[in-house]
N, C-alpha and C positions, 0 to 999 in steps of 0.2 A: 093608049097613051094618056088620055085624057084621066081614065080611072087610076092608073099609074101617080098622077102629077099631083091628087086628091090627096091619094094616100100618105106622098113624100110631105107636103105640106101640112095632114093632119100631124102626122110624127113630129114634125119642125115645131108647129104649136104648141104642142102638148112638150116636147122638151124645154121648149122656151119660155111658155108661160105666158105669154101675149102673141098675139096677131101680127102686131107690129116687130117685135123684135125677127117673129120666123119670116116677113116680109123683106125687114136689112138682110138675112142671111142667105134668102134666094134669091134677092135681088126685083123684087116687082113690088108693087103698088100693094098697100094692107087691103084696100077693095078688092082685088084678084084672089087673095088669100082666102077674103071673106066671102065670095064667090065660090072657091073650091069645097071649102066646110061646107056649106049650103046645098051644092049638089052633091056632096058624099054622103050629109045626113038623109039627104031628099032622096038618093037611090037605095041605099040599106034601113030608110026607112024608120030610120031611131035615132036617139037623141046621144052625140057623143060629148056635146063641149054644154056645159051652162055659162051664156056669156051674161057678162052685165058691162055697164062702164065704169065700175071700177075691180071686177075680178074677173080670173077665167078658169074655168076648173072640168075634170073630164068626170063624167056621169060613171056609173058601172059600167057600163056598156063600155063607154069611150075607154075606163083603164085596163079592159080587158084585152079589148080592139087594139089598144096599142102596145102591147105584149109580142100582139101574132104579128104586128106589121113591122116593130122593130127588128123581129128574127127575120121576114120575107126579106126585107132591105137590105140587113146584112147579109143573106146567105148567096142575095142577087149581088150583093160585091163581090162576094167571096170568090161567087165563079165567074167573075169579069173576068177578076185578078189572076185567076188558075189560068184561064187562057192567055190573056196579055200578058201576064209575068213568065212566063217561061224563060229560063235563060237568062232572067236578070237574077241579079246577088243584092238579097238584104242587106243593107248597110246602119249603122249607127249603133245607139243602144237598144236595147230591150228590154224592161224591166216587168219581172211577174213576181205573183206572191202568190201562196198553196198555203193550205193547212198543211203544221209539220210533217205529223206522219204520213200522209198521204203523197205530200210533196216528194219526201226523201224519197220512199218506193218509187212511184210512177212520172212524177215531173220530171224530179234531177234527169235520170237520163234521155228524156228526151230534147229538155233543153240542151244538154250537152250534147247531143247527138246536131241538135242545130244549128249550136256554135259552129261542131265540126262543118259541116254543110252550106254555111257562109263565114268563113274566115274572117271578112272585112265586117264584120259584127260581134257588137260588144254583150254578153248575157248577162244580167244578174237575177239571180232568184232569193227571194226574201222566201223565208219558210216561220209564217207564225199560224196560232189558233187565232187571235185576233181579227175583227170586222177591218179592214184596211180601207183608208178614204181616198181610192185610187186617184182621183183628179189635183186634189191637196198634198200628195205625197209624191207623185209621177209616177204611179204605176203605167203600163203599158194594159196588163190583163191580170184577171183573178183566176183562180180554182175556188168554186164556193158551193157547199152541200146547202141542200134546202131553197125553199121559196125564196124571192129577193123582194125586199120593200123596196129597193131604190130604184122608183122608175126612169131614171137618167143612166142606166146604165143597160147597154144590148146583152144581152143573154143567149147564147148556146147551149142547147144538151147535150152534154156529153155521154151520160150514161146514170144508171140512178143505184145508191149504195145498200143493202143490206143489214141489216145487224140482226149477229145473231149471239145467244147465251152461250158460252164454249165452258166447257171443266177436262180437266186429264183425268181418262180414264181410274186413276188410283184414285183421285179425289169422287170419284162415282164409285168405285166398289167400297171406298170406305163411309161414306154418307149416303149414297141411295141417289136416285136420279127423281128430276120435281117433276111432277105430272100433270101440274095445273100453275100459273104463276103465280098466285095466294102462298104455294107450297116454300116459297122462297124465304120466309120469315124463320123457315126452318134450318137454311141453309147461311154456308159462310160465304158472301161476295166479297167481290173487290171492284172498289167502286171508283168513279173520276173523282177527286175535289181534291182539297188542301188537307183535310182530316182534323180542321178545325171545329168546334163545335162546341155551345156553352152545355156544359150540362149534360149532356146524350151524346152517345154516339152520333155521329153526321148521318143524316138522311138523304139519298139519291133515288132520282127517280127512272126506272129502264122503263119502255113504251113496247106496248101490244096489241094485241087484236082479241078482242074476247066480246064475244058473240056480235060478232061482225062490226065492232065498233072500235075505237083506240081507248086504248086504258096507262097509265100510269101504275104503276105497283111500287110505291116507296119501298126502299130494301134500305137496311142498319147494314150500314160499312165494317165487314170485318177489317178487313185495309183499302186505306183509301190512300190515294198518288194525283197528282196534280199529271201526270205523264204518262198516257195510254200505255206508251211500249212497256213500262214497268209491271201495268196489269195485266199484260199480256206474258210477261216473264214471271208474273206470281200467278197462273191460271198455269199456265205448262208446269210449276213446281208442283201442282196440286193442292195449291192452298185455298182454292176454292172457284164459285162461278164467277166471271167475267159476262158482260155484255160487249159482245166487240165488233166490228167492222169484218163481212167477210171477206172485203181485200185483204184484212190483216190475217185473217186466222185460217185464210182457205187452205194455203198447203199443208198445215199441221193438222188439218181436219182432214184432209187426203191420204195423210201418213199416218194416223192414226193416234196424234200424239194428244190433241183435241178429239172432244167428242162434242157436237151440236147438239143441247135439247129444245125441248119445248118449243120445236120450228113450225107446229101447230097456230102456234099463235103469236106469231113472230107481224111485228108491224108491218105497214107497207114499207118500201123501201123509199130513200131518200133523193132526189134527183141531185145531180152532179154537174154542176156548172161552168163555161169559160165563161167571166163578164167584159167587159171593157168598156170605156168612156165612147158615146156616140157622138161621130164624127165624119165631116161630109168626105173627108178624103182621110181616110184609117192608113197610116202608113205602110207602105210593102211590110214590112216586118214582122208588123204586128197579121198581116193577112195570112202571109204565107206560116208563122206559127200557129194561126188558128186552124190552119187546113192541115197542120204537122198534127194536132190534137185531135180533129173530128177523125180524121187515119187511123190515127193508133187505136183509140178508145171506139173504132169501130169494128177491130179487133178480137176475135172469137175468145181469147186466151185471157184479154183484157175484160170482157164482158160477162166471162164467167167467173173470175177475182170479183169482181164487183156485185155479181147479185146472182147471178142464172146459176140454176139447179148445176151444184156439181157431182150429183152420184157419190155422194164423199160419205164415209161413217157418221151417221146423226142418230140421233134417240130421240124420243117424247113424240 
């Protein structure tokens, strides 16, 4: 329990930024505080907080350290809550925000499936590409691709994304398939941006692995969209390679309508995040929606949309 009360406390610091303030919040004395950092450093033996009397800041260690301990804390709510809450109904609002295309696919229906599932609860789903500043805005939770800088916010994994190169077959028997990513200067992409550009065509950059390391390969936008799904309806016409999301492109890679190359050296994949504001009592809502998310996206059918080998037609 002891090692417990260390941990809660280091967390509380480190979100709060002083001693004293994570001291108001738990309610004890900033000496007892400064007590528990003391024997937490003193039993793992390393240095997590640099204090002085006028700043407080968390070492590498410490912002590593409190990465793993904001996930243990929430996930030790999570399953209070899965026992105690049974039988109760979410009530109020709920507000989340997704990346669009992602959202539309896989959020939409499960928040609607939750609405259905507590009636006396209000849903809304905001769907941007956008950084959203969930505390400033009233989000409830995010969906967020990639590492998170914002140490004030808990993080779950959900799952981690893929991207892979896709062309329609026509667009491969009429230009030849690339065998190396260099080979793509040869080729017509279609890229993310606005298609703005002084002078040149727009440069975009898609991300690889070549000789075990991540590489960038600038590619010349044959067309360029500000709107994934558009690239993804000018790849199926055959107008050339896409780099795309295999949630997006996995069934048309299954049917044959996409064909995956150069999955030789295809990057690591991207982790997949619920975030949300850390807080000592997270409301039912928001609990029981997150335990609706770790569910689904623990899901065999969800987890192969997202990255695992799907035996689909690929080349390269």
């Amino acid at each position: 329990m002891d090692h417990f009360k260390q941990i809660a406390t280091f967390v509380s610091v480190a979100q709060r930024g002083s001693l004293s303030a994570a001291a108001r919040h738990e309610g004890i004395a900033p000496a007892m505080v400064s007590r528990r950092l003391d024997a937490l450093e003193a039993r793992l033996g390393v240095k997590l907080l640099q204090r002085t009397t006028r700043r407080l800041s968390l070492t590498p260690e410490g912002a590593a350290f409190v990465e793993d301990c904001q996930r243990i804390l929430s996930e030790l709510e999570a399953a209070e809550t899965a026992v105690s809450a049974r039988g109760l109904e979410a009530t109020g609002h709920l507000r989340i925000t997704a990346p669009a295309g992602f959202g539309r696919k896989y959020i939409a229906p499960l928040a609607a499936e939750f609405a259905r599932e507590h009636p006396r609860l209000n849903v809304s789903l905001d769907l941007s590409d956008r950084v959203v500043d969930l505390l400033a805005e009233g989000f409830d939770c995010a969906i967020r691709f990639g590492e998170q800088a914002d140490s004030s916010l808990v993080r779950i994994k959900l799952g981690e994304s893929l991207r892979v190169v896709v062309a329609a077959p026509v667009y491969l028997r009429r230009r030849g398939q690339p065998g190396h990513p260099a080979e793509l200067a040869h080729h017509l992409c279609l890229t993310l941006g606005d298609g703005t550009g002084a002078g040149s065509p727009p440069q975009r950059g898609w991300t690889f692995t070549i000789d075990g390391a991540p590489s960038t390969i600038r590619v010349a936008a044959a067309l360029a969209c500000n709107d994934g799904a558009v690239l993804h309806e000018w790849a199926l016409a055959g107008l050339g390679l896409a780099w795309r999301s295999l949630w997006e492109v996995g069934d048309d890679i299954l049917a044959g309508r996409l064909v995956s190359v150069l999955d030789r050296y295809a990057a690591a994949p991207t982790p997949v995040y619920c975030v949300f504001p850390a807080r000592k009592h997270l409301p039912l809502r928001v609990r029981l929606f997150i335990e609706k998310l770790k569910a689904a996206f623990a899901d065999d059918a969800l987890r192969l949309a997202l990255g695992a080998s799907t035996g689909s037609r690929r080349a390269g």
